[in-house]
C-alpha positions as CSV (number, residue, x, y, z in Angstrom):
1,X,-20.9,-20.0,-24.4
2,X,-17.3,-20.3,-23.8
3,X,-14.9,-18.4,-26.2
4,X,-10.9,-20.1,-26.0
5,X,-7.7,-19.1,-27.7
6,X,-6.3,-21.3,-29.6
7,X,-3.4,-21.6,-31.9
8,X,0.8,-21.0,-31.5
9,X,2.8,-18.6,-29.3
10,X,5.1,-17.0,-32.5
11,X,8.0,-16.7,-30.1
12,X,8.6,-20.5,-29.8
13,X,6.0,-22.0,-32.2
14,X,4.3,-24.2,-29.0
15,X,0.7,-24.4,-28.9
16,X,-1.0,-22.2,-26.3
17,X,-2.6,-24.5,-23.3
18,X,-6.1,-23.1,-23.2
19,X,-7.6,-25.3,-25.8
20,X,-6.6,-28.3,-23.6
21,X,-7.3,-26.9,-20.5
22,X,-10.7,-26.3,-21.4
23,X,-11.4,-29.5,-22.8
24,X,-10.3,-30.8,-19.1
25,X,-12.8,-28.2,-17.4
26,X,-16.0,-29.3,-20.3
27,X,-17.0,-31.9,-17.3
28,X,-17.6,-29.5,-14.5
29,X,-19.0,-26.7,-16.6
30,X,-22.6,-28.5,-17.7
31,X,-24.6,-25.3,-18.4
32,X,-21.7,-24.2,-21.3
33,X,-23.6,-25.2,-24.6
34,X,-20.9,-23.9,-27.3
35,X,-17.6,-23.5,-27.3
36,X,-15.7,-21.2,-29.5
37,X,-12.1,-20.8,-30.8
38,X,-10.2,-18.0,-32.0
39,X,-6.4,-17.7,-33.1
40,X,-4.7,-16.4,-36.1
41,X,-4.7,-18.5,-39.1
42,X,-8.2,-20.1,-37.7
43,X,-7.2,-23.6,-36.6
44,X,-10.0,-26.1,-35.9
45,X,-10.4,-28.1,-32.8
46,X,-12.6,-30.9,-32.2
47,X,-15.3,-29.9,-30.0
48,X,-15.3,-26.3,-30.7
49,X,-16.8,-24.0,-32.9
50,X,-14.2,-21.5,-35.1
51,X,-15.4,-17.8,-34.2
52,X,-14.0,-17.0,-37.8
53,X,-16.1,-19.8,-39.8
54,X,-19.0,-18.4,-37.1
55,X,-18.5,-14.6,-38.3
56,X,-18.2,-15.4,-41.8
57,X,-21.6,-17.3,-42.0
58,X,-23.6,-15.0,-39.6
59,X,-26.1,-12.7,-40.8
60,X,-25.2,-9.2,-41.4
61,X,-28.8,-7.8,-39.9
62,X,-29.0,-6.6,-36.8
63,X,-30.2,-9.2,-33.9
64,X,-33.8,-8.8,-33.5
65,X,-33.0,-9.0,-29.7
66,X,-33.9,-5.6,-27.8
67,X,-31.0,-4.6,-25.9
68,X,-32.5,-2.6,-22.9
69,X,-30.5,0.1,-21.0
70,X,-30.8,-1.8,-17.6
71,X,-29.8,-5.6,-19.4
72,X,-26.9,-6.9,-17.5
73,X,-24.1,-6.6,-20.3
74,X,-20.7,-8.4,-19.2
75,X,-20.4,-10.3,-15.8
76,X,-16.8,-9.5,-14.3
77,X,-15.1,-11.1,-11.2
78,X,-13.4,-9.7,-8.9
79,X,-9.4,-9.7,-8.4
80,X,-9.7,-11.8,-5.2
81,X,-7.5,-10.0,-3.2
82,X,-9.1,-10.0,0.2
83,X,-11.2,-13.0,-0.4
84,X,-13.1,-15.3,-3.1
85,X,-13.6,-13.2,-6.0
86,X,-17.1,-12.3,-6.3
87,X,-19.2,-11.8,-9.7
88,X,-20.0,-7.8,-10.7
89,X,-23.0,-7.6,-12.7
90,X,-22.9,-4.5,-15.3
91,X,-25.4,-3.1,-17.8
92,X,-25.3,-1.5,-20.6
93,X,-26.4,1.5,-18.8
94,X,-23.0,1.1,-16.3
95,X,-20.6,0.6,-19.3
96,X,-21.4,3.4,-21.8
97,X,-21.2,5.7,-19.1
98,X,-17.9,4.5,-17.8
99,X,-16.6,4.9,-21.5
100,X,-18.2,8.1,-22.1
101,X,-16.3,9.6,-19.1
102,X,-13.0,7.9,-20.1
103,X,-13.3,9.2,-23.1
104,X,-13.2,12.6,-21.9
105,X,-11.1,12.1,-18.8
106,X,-8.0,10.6,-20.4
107,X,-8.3,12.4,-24.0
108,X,-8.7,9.3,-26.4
109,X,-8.9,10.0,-30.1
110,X,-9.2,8.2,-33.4
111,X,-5.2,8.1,-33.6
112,X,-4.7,5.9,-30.7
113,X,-3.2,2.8,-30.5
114,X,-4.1,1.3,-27.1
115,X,-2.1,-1.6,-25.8
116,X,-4.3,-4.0,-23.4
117,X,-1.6,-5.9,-20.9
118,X,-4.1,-6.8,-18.0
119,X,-6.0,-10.4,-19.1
120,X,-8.6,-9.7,-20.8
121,X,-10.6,-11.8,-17.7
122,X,-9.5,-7.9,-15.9
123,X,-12.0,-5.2,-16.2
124,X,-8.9,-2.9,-17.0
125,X,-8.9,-4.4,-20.0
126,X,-12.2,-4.2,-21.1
127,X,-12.1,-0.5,-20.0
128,X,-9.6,0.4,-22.0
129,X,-10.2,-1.7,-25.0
130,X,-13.5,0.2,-26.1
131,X,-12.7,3.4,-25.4
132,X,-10.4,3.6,-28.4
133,X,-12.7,1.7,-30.5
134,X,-15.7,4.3,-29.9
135,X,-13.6,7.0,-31.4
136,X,-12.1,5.0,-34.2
137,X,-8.6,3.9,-32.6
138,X,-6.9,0.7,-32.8
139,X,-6.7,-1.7,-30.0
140,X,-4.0,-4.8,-29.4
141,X,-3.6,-7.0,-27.1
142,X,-0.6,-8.1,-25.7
143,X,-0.1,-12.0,-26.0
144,X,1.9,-12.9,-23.3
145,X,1.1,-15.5,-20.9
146,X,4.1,-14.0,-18.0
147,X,5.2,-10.7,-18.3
148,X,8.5,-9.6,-20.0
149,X,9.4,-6.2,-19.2
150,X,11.7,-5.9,-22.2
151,X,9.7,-7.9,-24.3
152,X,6.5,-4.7,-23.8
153,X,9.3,-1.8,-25.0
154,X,9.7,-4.0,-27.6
155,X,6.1,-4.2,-28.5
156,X,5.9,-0.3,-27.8
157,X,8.7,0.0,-30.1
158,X,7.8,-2.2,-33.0
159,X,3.9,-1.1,-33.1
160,X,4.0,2.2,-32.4
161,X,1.7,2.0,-29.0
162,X,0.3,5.5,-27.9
163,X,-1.2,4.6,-24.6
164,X,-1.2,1.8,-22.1
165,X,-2.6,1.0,-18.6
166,X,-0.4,-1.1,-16.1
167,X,0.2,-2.0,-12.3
168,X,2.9,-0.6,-10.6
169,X,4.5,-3.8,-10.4
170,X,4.9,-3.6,-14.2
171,X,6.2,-0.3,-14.3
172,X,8.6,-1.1,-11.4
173,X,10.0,-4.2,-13.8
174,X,10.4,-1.6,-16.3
175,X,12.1,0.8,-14.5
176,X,14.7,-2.1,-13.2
177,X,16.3,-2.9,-16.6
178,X,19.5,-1.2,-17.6
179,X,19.7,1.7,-19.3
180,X,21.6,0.0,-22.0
181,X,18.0,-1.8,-22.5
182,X,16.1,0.7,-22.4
183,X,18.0,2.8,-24.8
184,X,17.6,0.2,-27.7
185,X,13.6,0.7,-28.1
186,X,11.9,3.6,-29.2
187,X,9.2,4.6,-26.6
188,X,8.8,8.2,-28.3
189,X,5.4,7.4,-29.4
190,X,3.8,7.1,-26.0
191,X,1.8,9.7,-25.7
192,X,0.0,9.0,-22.4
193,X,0.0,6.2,-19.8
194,X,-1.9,5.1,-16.8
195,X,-0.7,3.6,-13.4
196,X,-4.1,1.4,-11.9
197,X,-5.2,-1.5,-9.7
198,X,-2.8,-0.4,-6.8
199,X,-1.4,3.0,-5.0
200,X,1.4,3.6,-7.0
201,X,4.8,5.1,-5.4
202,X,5.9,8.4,-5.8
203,X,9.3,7.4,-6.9
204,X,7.9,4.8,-10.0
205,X,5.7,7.9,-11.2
206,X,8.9,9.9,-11.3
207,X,10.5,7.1,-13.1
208,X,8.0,6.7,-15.6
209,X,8.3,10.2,-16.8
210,X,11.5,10.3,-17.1
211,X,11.6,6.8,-19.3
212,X,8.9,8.0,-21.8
213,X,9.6,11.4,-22.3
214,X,6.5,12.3,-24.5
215,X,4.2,10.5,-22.3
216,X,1.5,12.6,-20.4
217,X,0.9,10.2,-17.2
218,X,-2.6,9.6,-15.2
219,X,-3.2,7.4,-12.1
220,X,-6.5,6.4,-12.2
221,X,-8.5,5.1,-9.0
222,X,-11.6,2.7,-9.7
223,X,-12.7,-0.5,-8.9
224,X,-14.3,-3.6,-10.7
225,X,-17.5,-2.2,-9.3
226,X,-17.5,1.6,-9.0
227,X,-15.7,2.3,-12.7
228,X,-13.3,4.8,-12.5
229,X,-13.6,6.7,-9.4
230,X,-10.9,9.4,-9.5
231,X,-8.1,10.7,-11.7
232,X,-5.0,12.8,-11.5
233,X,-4.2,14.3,-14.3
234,X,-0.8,14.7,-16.2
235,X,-0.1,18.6,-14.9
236,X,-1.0,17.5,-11.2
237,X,1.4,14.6,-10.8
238,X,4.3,16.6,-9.1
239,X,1.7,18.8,-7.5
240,X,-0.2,16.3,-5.8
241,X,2.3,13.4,-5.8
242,X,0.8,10.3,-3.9
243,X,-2.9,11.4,-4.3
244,X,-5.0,9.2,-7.0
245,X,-7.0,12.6,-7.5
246,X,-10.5,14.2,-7.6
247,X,-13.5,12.7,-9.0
248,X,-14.4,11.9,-12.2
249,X,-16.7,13.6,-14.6
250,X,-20.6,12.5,-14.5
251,X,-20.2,11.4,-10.8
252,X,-21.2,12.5,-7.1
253,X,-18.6,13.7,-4.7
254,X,-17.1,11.4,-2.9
255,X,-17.9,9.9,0.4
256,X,-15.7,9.1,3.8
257,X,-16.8,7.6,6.8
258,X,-15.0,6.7,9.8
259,X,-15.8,3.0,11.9
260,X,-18.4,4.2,13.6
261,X,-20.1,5.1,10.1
262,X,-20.3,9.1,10.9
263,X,-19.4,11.1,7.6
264,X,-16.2,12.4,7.7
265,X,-16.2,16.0,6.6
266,X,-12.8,17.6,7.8
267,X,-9.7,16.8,5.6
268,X,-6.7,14.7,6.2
269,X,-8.9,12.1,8.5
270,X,-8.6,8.8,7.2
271,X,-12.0,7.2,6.5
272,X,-13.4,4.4,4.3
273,X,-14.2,5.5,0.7
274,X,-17.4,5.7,-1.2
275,X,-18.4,6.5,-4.2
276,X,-21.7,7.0,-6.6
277,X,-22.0,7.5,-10.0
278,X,-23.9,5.9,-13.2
279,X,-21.3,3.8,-13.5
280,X,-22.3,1.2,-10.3
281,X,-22.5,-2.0,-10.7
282,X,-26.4,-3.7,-10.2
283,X,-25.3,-6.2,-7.9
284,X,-23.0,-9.0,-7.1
285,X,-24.2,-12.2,-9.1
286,X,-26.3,-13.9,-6.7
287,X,-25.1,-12.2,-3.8
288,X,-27.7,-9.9,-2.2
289,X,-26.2,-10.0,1.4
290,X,-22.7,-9.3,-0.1
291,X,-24.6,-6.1,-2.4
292,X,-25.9,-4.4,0.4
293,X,-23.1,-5.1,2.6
294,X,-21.0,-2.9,0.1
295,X,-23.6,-0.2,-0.4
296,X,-24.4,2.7,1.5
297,X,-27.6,4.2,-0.1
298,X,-26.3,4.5,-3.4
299,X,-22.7,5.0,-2.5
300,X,-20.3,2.0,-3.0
301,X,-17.1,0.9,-1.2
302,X,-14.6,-1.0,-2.6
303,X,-12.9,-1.2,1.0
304,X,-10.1,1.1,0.6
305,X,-9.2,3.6,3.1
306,X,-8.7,7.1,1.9
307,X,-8.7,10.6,3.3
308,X,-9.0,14.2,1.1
309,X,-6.5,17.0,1.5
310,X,-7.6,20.4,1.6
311,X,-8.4,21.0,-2.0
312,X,-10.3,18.1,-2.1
313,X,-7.7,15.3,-3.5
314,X,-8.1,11.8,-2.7
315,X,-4.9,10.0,-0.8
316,X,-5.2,6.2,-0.6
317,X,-3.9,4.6,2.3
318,X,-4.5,1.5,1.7
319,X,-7.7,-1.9,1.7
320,X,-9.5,-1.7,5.0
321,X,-9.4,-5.5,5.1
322,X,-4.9,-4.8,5.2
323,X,-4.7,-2.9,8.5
324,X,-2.7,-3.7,11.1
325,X,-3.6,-3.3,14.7
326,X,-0.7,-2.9,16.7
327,X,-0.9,-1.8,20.2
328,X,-4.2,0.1,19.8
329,X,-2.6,1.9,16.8
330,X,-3.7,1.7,13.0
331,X,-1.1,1.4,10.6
332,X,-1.8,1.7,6.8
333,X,0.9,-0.5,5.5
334,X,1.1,1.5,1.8
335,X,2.7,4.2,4.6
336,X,5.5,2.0,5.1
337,X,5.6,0.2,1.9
338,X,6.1,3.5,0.3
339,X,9.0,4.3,2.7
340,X,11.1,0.6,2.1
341,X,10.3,0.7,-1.4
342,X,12.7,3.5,-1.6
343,X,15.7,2.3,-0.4
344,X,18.0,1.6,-3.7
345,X,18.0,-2.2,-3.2
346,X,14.4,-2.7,-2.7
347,X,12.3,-3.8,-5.8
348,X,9.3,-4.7,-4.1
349,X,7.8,-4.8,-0.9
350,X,4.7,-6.4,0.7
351,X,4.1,-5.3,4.6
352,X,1.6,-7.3,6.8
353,X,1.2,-7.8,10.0
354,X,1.8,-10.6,12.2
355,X,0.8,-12.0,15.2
356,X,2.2,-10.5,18.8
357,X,1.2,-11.6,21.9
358,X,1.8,-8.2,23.5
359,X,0.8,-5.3,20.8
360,X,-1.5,-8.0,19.0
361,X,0.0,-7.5,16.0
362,X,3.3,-6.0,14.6
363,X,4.7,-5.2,11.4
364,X,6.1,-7.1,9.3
365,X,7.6,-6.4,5.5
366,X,8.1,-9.0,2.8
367,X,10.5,-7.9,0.2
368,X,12.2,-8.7,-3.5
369,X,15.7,-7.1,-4.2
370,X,16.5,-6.1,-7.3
371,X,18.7,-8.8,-8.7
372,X,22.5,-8.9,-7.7
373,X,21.5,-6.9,-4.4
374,X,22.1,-8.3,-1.2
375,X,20.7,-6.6,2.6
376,X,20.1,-7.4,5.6
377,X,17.4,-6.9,7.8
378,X,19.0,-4.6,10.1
379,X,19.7,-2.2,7.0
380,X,16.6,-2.2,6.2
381,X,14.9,-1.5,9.8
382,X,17.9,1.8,10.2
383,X,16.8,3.1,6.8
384,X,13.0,3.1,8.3
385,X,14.1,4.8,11.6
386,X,13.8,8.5,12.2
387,X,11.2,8.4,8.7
388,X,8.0,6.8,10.2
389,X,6.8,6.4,13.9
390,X,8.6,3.2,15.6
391,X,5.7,1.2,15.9
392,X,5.3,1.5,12.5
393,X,8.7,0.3,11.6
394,X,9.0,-3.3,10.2
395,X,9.9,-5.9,13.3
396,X,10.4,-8.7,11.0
397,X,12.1,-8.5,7.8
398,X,11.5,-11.7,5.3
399,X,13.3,-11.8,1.7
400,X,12.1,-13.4,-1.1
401,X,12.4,-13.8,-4.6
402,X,10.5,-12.1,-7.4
403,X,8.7,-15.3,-8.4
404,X,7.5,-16.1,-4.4
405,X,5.6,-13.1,-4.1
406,X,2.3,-13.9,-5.1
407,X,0.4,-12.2,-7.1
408,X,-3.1,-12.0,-8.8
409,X,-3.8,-12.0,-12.7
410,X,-3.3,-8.4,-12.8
411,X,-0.2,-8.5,-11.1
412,X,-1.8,-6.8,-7.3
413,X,0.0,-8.5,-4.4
414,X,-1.8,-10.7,-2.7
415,X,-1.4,-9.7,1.2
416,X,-4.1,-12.2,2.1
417,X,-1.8,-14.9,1.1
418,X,1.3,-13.8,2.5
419,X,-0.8,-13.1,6.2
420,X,-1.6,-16.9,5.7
421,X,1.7,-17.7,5.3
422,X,3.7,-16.0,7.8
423,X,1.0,-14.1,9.9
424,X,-0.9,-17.1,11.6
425,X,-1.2,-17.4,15.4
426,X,0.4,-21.1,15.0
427,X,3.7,-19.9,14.1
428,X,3.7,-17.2,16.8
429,X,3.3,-19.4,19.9
């Protein structure tokens, strides 16, 4: 089965493409029996079955099917960000404990309006969607096909939203328009929010506080995979600013193991991060090498480097698959992202490395300016100086625009890409 949206965008009365695209895709999808459409005011379309005429002639019984505990409930790829997104296989078992624990680790009630940005093809969303439902709140989604940063305080504004989960890329739009914007919306009724999907920096959580004054603010660490790993909760955000937290309820501690796959049990070493918990996955969808690859025992790893400071909080430093080699040296480069995205002109940054025939590899940082800002790469290099090691400062500065930074669904940068594009061996000889 195949469920499409159908029917108009309301903000300029065109038809949404899905309906077409699909029918384009019918020929290379030969195990989809039914396909199903769903919009407001229940358009038909040839070929497709309307999930409003469907509900409305269904049975009200119960299925006789027997749901077991262990029956794989949603399939859910990957973001792809390293690599071909791969198919997580979740039961029922996996789900209700993730939403139990969400439940009670970010406080959801039956008053909750909960605003789902992330496509719905993003297990963000389906996390966050049910959560509310279980307790009687009210979920929306936001229909947007690119996102509008002024257009979402409108939406908070207009439908009273009381919680919503985004990337820091969203938040960083937000934080970018002028005050005079921001000022004609009312984001009073915010009452908690979550930064996901990527480290977030220190300065956008400062920024988000201050621009939703009511809101209580989480960052939440988790993976298609894992579910929610850790959690930093609203009163430890300027305690423990740059950690993602501490584990979760219901779970195991977790796990940190350096290359040589010893466990790592002093703090502030960096180490790759596992985790275990009801809330693992069964197994990548046809995948057994790629399964066990991920597992040890029945800890998971996602990939990301971490290390835990002293009271047991969790720092990300950043995907084990984005390290840079340079002269023997690791560099993490969220350490130096973090450091260029502060400089007042910088909107975004992306740092990879590229080939070197000396050091191997050396550092290299892709950035956006905010609009009207010019810099040059010197400026950028002196602001870095005297703040991080100099082999970790960027050697090549590249600026782009907004729209040529590439991006996944979810809006994660896609470093893999940008390594393709200006980190092959071809362009360095």
């Amino acid at each position: 089965m195949f469920i499409v949206q159908g029917g108009k965008n309301p903000r300029d009365g065109k038809d949404y493409p899905w309906i077409d695209t699909v029918n384009k895709m019918k020929k290379n999808l030969p195990s989809v029996e039914t396909y199903v459409s769903f919009a407001v005011d229940n358009p038909h379309y040839d070929g497709f079955i309307s999930y409003e005429d469907a509900i409305a002639a269904a049975s009200p019984e119960e299925p006789a099917t027997k749901v077991e505990a262990d029956d794989i409930w949603v399939l859910m790829y990957t973001g792809g960000t390293t690599g071909k997104p791969k198919g997580v296989m979740k039961s029922h078992t996996n789900m209700f404990s993730q939403y139990l624990i969400m439940i009670y680790d970010h406080g959801f009630s039956f008053d909750d309006c909960n605003l789902l940005v992330m496509p719905c093809c993003h297990i963000n969303s389906l996390n966050y969607s049910f959560v509310a439902t279980w307790v009687g709140g009210t979920v929306m989604a936001y229909n947007m096909i690119s996102f509008d940063p002024e257009d979402l305080l409108k939406t908070v504004s207009d439908h009273r939203i009381t919680f919503t989960s985004l990337v820091p890329t969203h938040y960083i739009m937000m934080l970018a328009l002028s005050d005079e914007v921001k000022k004609k919306y009312d984001l009073t009724t915010i009452k908690k929010l979550l930064i996901s999907s990527a480290p977030a920096r220190r300065d956008t959580k400062l920024g988000i506080l201050k621009m939703f004054p009511n809101s209580k603010l989480d960052e939440a660490y988790g993976s298609t995979e894992a579910g929610c790993v850790t959690i930093l909760k609203p009163e430890e955000q300027l305690t423990k600013l740059g950690s993602c937290g501490r584990e979760v309820i219901g779970t195991d501690l977790i796990r940190l193991y350096d290359e040589e796959g010893n466990l790592i049990t002093k703090p502030n070493v960096v180490g790759e991060v596992y985790s275990k918990s009801p809330m693992i996955f069964e197994g990548y969808w046809k995948d057994p090498e790629k399964t066990a690859a991920a597992m040890k025992g029945d800890y998971f790893s996602a990939g990301d480097m971490g290390y835990k400071d002293e009271d047991g909080y969790l720092f990300l430093v950043d995907r084990k698959a984005n390290m840079i080699i340079s002269g023997g040296e690791n560099i993490f480069p969220s350490e130096v992202e973090n450091l260029v995205g502060c400089h007042p002109k910088v909107k975004d940054v992306a740092v990879i490395g590229v080939p070197h025939e000396k050091w191997g590899e050396q550092v290299a940082a892709v950035i956006v300016l905010h609009e009207g800002q010019t810099a040059t790469p010197e400026e950028i290099t002196n602001y870095c100086k005297g703040k991080i090691a100099g082999y970790k400062v960027p050697k090549n500065v590249i600026f782009i625009k907004d729209e040529e930074m590439p991006r996944s669904g979810p809006g994660k940068i896609l470093h893999r890409v940008l390594r393709e594009k200006y980190g092959m061996w071809k362009d360095h000889v």
